[in-house]
C-alpha positions in Angstrom: 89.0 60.0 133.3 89.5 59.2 129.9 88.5 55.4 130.4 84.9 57.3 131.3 84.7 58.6 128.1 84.6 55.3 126.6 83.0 53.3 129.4 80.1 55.0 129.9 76.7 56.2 126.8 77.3 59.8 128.3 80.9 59.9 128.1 80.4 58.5 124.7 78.2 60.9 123.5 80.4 63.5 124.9 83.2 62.7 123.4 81.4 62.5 119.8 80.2 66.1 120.5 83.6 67.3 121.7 85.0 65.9 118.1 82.7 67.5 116.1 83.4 70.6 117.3 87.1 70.0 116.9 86.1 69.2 113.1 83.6 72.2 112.6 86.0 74.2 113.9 89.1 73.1 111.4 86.6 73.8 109.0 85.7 77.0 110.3 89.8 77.8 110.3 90.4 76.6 106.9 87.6 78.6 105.2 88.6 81.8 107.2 92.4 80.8 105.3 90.8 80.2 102.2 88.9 83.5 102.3 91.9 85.5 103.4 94.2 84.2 100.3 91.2 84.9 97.8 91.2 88.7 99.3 94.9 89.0 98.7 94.6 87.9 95.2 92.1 90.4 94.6 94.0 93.0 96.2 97.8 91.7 94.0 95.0 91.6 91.2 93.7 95.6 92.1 97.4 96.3 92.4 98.7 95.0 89.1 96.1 97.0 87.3 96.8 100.4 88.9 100.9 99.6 87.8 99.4 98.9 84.1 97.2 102.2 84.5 99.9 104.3 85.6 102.2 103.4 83.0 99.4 103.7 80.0 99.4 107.2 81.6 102.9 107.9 81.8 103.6 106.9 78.5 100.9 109.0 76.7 102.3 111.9 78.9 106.0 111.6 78.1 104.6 111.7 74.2 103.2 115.1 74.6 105.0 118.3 73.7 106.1 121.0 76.8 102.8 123.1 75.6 100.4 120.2 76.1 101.5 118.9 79.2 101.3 122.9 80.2 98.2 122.7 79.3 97.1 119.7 81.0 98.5 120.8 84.1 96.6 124.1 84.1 93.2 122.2 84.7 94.7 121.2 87.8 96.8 124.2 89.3 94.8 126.9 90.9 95.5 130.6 89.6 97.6 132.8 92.0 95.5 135.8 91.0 
């Protein structure tokens, strides 16, 4: 079977074909792992900035007085009335 592959112009051309493929389609996989690391750096990226965010925010809270954050809170909490 394999010797056909060799022996004969179809076999040959066959066999070409059936490489390619095998070629195209490491490329295919490689660019599919390429694309899936660049998405999970943006993602670290999106992370890392929300942390930095949340701890600008924190720290300008914890510098306010009882009465502010009171304040700030009340924009937020519904009256019971």
């Amino acid at each position: 079977m394999i010797a056909w592959f060799f022996t004969t112009r179809v076999g040959r051309y066959v066999a070409a074909i059936g490489a390619l493929l095998l070629i195209l389609a490491g490329l295919a996989l490689k660019l599919i792992a390429m694309g899936r690391a660049q998405e999970q750096a943006r993602q670290a990226a999106g992370k890392l900035k929300a942390i930095s965010k949340r701890r600008t925010s924190d720290a300008e809270v914890d510098q306010l007085g009882a009465a502010d954050v009171d304040q700030r809170m009340s924009r937020w909490m519904r009256d019971s009335r």
